[in-house]
Structures are given as C-alpha cells and as structure tokens.
VOPAGU-2260 file (C-alpha; in pm, 1 decimal, decimal comma):
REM VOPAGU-2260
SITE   aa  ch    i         X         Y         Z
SITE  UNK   A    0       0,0       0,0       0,0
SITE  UNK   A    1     151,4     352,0     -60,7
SITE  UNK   A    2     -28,3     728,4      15,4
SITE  UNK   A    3       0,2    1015,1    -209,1
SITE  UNK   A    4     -75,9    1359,7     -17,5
SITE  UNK   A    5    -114,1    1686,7    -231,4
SITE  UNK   A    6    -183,5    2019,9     -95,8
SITE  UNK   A    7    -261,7    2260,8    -335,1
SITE  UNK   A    8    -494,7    2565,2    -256,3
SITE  UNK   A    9    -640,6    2502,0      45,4
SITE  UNK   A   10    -742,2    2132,3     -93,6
SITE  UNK   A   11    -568,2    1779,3       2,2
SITE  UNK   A   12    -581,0    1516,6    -273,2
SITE  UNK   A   13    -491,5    1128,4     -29,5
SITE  UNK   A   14    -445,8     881,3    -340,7
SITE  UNK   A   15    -462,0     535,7    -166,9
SITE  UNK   A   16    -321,1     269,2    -414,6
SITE  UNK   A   17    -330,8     -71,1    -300,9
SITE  UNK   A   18    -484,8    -201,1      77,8
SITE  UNK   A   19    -642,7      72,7     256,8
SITE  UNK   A   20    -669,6    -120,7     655,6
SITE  UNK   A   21    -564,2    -107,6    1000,8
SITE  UNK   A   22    -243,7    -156,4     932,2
SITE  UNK   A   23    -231,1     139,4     682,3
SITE  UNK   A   24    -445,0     338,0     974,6
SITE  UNK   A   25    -106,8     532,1    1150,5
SITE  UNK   A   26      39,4     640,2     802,1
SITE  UNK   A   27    -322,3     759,5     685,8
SITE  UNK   A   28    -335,3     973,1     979,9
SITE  UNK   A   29     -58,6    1146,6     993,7
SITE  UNK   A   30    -115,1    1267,5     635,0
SITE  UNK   A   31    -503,6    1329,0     759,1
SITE  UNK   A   32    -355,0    1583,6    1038,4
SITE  UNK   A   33     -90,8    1755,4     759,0
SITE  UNK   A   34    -398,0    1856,1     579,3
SITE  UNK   A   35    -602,8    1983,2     913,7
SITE  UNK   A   36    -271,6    2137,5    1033,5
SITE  UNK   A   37    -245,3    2303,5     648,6
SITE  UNK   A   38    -600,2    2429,1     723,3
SITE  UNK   A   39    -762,5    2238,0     437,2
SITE  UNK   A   40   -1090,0    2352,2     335,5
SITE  UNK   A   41   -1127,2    2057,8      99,7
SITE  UNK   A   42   -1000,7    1650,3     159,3
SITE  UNK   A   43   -1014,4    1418,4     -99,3
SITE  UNK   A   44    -997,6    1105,6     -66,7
SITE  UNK   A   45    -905,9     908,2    -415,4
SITE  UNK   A   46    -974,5     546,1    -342,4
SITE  UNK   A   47    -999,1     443,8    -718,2
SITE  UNK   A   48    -689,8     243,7    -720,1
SITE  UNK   A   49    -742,1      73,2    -404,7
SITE  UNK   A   50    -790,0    -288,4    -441,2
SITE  UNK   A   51    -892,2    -415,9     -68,1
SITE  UNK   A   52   -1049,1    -268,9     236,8
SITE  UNK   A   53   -1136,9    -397,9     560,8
SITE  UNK   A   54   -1320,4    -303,8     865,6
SITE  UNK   A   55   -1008,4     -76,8     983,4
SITE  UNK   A   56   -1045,7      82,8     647,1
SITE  UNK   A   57   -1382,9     164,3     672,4
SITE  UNK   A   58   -1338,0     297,6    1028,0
SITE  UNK   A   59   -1053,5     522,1     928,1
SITE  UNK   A   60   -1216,0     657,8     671,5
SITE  UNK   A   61   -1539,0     732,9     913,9
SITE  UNK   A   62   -1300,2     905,9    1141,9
SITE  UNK   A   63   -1190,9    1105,2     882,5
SITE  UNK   A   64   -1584,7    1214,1     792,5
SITE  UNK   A   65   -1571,1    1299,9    1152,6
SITE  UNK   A   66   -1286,3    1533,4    1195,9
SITE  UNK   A   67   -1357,4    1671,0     895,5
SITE  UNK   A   68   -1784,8    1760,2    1036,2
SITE  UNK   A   69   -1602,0    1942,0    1331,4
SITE  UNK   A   70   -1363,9    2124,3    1166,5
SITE  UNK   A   71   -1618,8    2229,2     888,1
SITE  UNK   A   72   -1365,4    2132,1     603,5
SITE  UNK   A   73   -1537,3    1958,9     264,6
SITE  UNK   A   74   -1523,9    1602,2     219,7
SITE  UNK   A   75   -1537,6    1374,8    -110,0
SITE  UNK   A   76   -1436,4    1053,8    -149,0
SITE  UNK   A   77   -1383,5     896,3    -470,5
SITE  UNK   A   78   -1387,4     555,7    -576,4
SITE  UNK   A   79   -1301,3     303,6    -798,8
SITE  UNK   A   80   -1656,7     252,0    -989,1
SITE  UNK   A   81   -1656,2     610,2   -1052,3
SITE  UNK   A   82   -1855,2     766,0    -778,1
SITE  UNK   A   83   -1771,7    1031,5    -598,2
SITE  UNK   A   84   -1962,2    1209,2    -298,2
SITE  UNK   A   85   -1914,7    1457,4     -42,6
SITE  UNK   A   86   -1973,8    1285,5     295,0
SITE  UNK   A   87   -2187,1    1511,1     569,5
SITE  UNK   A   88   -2193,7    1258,2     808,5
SITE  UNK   A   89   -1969,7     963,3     888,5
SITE  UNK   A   90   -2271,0     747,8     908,7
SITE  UNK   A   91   -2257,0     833,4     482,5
SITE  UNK   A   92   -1876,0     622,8     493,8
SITE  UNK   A   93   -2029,2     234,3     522,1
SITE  UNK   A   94   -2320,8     320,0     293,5
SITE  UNK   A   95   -2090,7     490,5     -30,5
SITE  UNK   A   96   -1839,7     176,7      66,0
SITE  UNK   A   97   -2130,4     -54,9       7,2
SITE  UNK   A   98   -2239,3      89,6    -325,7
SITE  UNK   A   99   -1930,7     -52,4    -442,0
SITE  UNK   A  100   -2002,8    -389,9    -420,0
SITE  UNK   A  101   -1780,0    -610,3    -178,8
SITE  UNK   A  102   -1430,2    -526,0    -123,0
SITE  UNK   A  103   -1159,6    -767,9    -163,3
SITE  UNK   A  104   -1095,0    -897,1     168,4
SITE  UNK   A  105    -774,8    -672,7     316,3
SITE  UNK   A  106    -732,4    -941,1     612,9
C-alpha cells in the first residue's frame, strides 16, 4: 500500500493505491492531520486504485468524515466505480463503501 498527499490551494488530494486497513491506519493519519494542520478547506480522498479494504479501512475513513464535520472542512471521497460524494456525516462512509459492491478482503 503507498499514500500520495497533495496540498494545493487550500485542498488535500490522499491517493490510496493498493490495501487501505488497520495496518495502513497510523500512516493515513498522519497525512489526515498535515492537511487539518495546512487548514484544508477541501479533503479528498481518491480510493480508485485501491484494491482491498477492511473493517479498519472503513473505520478510518469514518473518522476522517468525523474530523472533517467538526472542523467544517469539505469532504469527497472517490472511488473506484466512478462515484464520488461529499460525505456530511460519517454514518454516509459504510453506505458509499457498500455501493461498491464487496471489497476484496484486506485481512
């Protein structure tokens, strides 16, 4: 798994490419606080080239919908089937991961 974190503008483009899980969690948010420390406006999350995700995926990205609700900064998340949607609530995470279809099992 490798993360790609771009700041441009006042926007932070996360490319995950490969297995976004627990494992990945520590790395993920690190780059997560760069872009509230940056004072992002706007996260992106580009999932479209990532080929597993488990459970610790899912709740790292619902985190994220979380922090990002409190600090009143924009989130999308895009993924591989061509969706994209800006996420309110983190309740929005396991129902846009399920419109996918099933993930690859990361574990």
């Amino acid at each position: 798994m490798s993360l790609l974190s771009v700041f441009l503008d006042g926007e932070v483009l996360l490319t995950v490419d490969g297995v976004l899980d627990g494992a990945a969690a520590p790395a993920y948010h690190r780059l997560i606080e760069e872009a509230f420390e940056q004072e992002a406006r706007r996260v992106v999350v580009d999932l479209t080239r990532t080929t597993a995700l488990d459970a610790g995926g899912s709740a790292v990205l619902a985190e994220t919908a979380a922090a990002c609700v409190a600090r009143d900064t924009h989130l999308i998340i895009a993924l591989p089937n061509g969706v994209e949607a800006e996420i309110t609530d983190p309740g929005q995470v396991r129902v846009l991961l399920r419109s996918v279809g099933p993930w690859q099992d990361a574990g």
